[in-house]
DRENFIKOL-761248 format. One line per 10 residues: number of its first residue (from 1); their letters; for each residue x, y, z of N, C-alpha, C. Coordinates in steps of 0.1 Angstrom, whole numbers. Layout:
N
NUM> a> X:Y:Z:X:Y:Z:X:Y:Z | ...
# end
This chain:
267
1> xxxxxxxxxx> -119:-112:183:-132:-114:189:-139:-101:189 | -151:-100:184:-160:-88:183:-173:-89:199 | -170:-81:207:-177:-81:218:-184:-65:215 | -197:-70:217:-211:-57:215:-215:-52:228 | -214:-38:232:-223:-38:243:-234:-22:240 | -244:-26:238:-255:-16:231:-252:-12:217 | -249:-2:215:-250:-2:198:-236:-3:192 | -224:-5:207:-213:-6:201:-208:-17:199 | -200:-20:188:-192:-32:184:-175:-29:191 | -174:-39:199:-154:-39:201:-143:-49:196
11> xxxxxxxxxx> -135:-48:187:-129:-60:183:-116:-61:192 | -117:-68:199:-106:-70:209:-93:-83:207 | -85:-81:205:-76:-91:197:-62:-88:211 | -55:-101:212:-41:-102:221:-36:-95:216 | -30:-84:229:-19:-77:221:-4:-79:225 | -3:-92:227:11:-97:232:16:-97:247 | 23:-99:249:30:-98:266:34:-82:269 | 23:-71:272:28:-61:270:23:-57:286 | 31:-49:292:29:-39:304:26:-28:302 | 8:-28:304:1:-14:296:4:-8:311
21> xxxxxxxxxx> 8:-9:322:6:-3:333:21:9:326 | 32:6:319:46:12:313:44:16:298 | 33:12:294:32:20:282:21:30:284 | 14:28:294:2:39:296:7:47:309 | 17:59:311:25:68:319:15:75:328 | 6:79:315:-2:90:323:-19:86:326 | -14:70:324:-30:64:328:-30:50:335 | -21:51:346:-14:38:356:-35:30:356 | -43:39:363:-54:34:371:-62:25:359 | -61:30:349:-69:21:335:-61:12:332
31> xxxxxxxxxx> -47:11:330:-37:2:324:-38:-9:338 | -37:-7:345:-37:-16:356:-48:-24:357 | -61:-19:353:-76:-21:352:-71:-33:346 | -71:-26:333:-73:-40:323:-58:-49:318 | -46:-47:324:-39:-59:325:-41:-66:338 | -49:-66:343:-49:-75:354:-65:-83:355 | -70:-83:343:-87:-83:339:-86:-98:334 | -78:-103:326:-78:-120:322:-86:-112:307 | -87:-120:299:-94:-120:287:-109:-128:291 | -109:-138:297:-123:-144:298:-134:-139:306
41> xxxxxxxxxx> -126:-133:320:-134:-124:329:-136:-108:322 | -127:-99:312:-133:-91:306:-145:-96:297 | -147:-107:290:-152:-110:279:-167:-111:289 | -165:-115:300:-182:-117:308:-183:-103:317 | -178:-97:320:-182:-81:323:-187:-74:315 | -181:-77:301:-186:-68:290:-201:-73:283 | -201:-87:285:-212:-92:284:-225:-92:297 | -223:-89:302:-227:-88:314:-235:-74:320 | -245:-77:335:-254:-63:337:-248:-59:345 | -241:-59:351:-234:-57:365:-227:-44:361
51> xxxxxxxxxx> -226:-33:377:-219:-18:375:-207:-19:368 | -200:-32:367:-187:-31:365:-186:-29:352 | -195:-34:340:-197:-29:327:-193:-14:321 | -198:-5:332:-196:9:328:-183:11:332 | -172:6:339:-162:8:341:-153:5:331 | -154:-7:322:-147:-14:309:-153:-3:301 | -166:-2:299:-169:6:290:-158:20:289 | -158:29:300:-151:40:305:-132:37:301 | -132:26:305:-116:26:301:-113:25:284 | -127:18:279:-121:15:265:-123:31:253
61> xxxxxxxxxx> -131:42:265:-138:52:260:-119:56:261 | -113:57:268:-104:67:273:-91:63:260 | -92:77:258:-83:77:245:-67:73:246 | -61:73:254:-45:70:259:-48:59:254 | -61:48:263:-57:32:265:-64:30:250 | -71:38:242:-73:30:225:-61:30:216 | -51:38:219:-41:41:213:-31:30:216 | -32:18:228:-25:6:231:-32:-2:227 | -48:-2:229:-55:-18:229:-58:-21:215 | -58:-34:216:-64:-39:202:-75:-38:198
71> xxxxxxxxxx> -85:-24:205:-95:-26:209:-104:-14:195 | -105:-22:186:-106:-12:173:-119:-12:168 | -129:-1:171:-141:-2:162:-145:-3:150 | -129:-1:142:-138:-1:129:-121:-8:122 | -121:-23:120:-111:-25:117:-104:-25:106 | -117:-23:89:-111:-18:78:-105:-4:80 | -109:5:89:-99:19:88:-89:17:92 | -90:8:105:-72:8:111:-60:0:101 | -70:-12:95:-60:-18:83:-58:-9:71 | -64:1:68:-62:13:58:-52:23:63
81> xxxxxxxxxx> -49:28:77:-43:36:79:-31:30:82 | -26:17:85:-11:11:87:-7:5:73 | -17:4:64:-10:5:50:-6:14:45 | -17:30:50:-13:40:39:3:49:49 | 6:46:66:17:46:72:31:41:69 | 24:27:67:37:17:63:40:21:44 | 31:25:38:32:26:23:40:40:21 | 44:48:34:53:61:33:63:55:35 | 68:49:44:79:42:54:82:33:39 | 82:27:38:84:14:25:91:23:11
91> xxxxxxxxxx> 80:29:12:85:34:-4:94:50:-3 | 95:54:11:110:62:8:122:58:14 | 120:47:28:130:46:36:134:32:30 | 125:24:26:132:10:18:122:-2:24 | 121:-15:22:112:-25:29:120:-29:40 | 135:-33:36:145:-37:46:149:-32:59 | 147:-13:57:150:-5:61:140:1:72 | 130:-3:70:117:-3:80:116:-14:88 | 114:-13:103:109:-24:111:101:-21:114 | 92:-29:121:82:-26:123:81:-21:136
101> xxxxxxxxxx> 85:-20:140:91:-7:155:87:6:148 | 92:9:137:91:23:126:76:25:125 | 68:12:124:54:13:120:48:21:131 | 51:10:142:41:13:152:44:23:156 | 55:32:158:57:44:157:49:55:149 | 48:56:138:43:59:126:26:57:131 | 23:48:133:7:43:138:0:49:145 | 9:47:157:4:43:172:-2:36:175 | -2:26:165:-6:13:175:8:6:182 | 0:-9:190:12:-18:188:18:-30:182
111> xxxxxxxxxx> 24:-37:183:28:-47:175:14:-58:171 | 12:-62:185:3:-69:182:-10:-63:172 | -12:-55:171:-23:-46:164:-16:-46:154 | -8:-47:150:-2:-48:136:-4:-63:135 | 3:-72:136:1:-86:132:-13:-92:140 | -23:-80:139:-38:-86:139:-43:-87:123 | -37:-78:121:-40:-70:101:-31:-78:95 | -21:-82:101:-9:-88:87:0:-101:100 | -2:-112:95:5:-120:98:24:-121:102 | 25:-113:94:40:-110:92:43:-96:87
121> xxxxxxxxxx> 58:-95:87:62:-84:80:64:-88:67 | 66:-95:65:67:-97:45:52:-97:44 | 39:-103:51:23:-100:46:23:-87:42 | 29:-81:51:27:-64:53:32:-57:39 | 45:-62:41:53:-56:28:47:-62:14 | 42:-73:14:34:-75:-1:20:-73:-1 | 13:-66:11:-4:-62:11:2:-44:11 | 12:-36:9:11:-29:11:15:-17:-1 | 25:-32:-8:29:-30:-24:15:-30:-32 | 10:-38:-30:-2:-40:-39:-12:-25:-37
131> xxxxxxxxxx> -13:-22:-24:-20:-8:-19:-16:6:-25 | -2:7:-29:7:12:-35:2:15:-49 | 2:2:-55:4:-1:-67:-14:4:-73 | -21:-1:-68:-33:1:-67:-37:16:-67 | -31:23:-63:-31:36:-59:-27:45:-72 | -14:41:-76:-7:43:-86:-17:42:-101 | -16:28:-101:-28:24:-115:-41:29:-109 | -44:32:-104:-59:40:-104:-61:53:-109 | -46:62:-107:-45:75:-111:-44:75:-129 | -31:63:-128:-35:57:-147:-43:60:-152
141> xxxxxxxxxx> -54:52:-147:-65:45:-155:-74:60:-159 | -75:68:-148:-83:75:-151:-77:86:-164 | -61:88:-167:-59:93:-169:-63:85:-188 | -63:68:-189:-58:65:-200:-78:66:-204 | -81:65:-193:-100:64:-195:-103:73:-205 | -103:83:-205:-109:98:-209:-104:96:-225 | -94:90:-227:-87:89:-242:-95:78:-253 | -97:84:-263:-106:74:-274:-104:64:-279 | -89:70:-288:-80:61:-291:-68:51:-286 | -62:40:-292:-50:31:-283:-39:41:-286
151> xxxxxxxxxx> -35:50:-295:-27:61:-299:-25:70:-287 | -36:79:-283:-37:85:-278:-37:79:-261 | -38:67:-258:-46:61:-246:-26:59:-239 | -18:54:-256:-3:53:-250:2:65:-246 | 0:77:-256:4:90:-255:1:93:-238 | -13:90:-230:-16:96:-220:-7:83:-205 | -4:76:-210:8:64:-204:17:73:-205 | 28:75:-212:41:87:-213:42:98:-203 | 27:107:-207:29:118:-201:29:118:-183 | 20:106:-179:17:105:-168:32:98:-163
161> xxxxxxxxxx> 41:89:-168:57:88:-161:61:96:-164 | 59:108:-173:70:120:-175:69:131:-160 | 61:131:-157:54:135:-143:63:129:-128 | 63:117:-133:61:115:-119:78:115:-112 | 91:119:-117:102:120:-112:99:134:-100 | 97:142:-110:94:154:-96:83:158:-92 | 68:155:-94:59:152:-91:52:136:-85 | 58:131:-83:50:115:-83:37:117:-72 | 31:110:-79:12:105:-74:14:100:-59 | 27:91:-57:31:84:-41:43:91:-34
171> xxxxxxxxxx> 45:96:-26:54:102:-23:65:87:-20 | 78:92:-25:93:82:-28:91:79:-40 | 78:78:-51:81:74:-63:73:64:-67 | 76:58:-83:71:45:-82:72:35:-75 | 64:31:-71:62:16:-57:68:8:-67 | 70:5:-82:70:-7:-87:86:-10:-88 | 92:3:-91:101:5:-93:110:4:-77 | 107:10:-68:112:11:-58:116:-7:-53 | 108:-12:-53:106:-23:-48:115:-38:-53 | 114:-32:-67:122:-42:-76:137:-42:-74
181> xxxxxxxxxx> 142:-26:-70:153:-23:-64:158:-29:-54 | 147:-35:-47:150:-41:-33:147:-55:-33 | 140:-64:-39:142:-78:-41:152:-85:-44 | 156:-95:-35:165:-106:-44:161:-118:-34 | 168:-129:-38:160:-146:-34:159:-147:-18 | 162:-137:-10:158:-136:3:146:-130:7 | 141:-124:2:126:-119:1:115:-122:-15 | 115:-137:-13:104:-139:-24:91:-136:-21 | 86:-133:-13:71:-128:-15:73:-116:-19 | 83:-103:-17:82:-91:-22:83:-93:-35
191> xxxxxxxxxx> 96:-103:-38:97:-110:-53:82:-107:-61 | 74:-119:-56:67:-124:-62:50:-114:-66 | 52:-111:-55:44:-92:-61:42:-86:-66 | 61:-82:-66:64:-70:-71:62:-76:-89 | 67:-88:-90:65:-96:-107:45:-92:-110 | 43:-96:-102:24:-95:-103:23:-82:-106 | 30:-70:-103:25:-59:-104:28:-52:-115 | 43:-56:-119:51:-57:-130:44:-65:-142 | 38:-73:-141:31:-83:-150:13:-77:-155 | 11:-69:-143:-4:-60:-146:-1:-50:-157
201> xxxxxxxxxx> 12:-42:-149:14:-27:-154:15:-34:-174 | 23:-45:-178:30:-48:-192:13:-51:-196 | 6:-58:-187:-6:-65:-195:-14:-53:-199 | -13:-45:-194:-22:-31:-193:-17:-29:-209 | -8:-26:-212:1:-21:-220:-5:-29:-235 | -4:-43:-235:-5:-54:-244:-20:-49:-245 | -30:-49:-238:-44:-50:-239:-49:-34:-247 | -41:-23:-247:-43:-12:-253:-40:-15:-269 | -31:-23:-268:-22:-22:-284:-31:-35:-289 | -36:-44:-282:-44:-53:-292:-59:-49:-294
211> xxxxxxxxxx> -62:-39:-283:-78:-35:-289:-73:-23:-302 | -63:-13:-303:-56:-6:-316:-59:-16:-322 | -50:-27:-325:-47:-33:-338:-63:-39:-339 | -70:-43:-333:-85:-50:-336:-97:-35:-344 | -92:-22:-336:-98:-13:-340:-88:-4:-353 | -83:-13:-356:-76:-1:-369:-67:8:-369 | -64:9:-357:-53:19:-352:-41:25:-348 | -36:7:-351:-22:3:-349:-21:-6:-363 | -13:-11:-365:-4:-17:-379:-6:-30:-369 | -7:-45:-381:-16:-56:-373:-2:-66:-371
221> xxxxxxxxxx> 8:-60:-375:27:-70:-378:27:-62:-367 | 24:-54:-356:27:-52:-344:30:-64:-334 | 42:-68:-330:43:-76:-319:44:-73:-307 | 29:-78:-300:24:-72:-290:32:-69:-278 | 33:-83:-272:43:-89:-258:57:-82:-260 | 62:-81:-275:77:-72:-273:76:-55:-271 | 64:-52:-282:61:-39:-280:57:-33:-266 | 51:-44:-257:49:-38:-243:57:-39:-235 | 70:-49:-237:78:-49:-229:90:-39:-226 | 92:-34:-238:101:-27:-244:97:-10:-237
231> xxxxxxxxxx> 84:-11:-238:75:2:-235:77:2:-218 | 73:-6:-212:75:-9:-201:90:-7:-194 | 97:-12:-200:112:-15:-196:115:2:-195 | 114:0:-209:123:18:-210:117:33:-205 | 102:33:-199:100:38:-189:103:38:-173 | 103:24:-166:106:20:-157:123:23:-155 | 133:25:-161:143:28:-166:150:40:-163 | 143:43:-174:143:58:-174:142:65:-163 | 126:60:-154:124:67:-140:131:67:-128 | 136:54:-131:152:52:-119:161:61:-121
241> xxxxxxxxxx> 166:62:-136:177:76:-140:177:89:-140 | 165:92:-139:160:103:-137:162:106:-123 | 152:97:-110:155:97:-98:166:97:-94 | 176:92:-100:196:92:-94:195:107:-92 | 194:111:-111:202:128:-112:191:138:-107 | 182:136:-104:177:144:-96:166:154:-105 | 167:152:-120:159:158:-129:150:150:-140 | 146:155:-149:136:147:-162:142:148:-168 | 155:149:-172:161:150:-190:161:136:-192 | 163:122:-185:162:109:-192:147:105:-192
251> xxxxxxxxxx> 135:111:-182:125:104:-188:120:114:-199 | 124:119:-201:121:129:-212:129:125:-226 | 137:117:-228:147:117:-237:137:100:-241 | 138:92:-233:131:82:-235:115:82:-240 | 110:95:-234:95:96:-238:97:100:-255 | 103:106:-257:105:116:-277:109:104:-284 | 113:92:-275:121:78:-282:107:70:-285 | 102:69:-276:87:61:-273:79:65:-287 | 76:82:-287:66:88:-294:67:86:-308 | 87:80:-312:90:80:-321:84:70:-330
261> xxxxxxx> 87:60:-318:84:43:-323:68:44:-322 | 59:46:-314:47:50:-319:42:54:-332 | 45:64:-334:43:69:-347:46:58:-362 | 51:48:-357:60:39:-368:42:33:-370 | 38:28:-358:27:16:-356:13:19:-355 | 16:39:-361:1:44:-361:-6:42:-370 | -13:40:-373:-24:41:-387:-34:59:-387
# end
């Protein structure tokens, strides 16, 4: 529910059966204010001319009680910042391995403020892969943009996994990889993401090597869907073995392998 009073907007959402009077220590006199307010009689004070307005107004000003209420002015930032929280939490401690007790921790918000943004914790864990992932192929893109050629466009794909074992773009690593590590038929929505993301990164892959072969640049007996998978696979691979031993000699051994078979399909 978005409640306005003068130029400000308040999005005020249930935040569950909670005792703000025991979560708010050092702010009994506000926490008490507004658990004992009803939602329908705040909703007509706030709407309303009466002195009592400046008083809601005052409590929702006071920073302890924003840090509990659902009470969020700008709610694409708060859904940006428990993605880019939860997308730390996820991708070093594990999806399984995080509750969302860890979030709201991590947040400060509370629960309910979390499943105002995400219905669930699997919503979370597959809106957050994708935020991840998105993150990831964005650094890609710019890196494959600037390149003229499909030669050169693969060449700048390599160097950017050869990177990322001891440097990686997301801190824990690849999200794509991480993730896949942790699906099986008890979490099919992470499943089913993690394949969507896996299925972008290969298509990415296929759509370089068929504008090559359309532009002259690749050899046209190129078979596309194996050539990307293969490409795919044995990067994604490699980055996990690398991650075990703690160094780059396998994504490195696999990139000189890559460059090799490249070279077969250059013109």
């Amino acid at each position: 529910m978005d409640i306005r009073v003068g130029e400000k907007t308040y999005e005020i959402a249930d935040g569950g059966l909670v005792d703000w009077t025991q979560q708010l220590p050092q702010n009994h006199k506000n926490g008490m204010l507004i658990s004992g307010f009803g939602f329908d009689l705040m909703y007509r004070i706030l709407n309303g001319r009466d002195r009592a307005t400046h008083i809601v107004i005052d409590v929702f000003a006071n920073e302890d009680t924003n840090r509990y209420l659902c009470s969020m002015r700008d709610p694409e930032r708060t859904r940006e910042k428990i993605l880019r929280k939860s997308g730390v939490l996820f991708n070093t401690r594990g999806y399984k391995a995080t509750s969302i007790s860890d979030i709201t921790e991590a947040t400060g918000l509370t629960k309910g403020a979390i499943y105002r943004h995400f219905k669930s914790k699997q919503g979370l864990e597959k809106e957050t892969l994708l935020h991840l992932s998105e993150i990831m192929f964005e650094k890609l893109r710019s890196r494959v943009k600037s390149e003229l050629t499909a030669p050169a466009k693969l060449r700048a794909v390599l160097k950017f996994f050869e990177s990322y074992v001891t440097e990686p773009e997301i801190k824990g690593g690849c999200p794509l990889m991480n993730a896949a590590i942790e699906v099986d038929d008890a979490h099919p929505v992470l499943r089913k993401t993690a394949t969507r993301v896996l299925d972008g990164l290969t298509g990415s892959v296929e759509t370089i090597l068929k504008n090559g072969i359309r532009y002259g640049q690749l050899r046209k007996d190129v078979d596309v869907t194996q050539y990307a998978t293969l490409f795919v696979a044995s990067l994604e691979g490699a980055i996990m073995m690398s991650k075990l031993r703690g160094n780059n000699d396998d994504i490195r051994r696999i990139i000189k392998h890559l460059e090799r078979e490249l070279k077969k399909i250059e013109l």
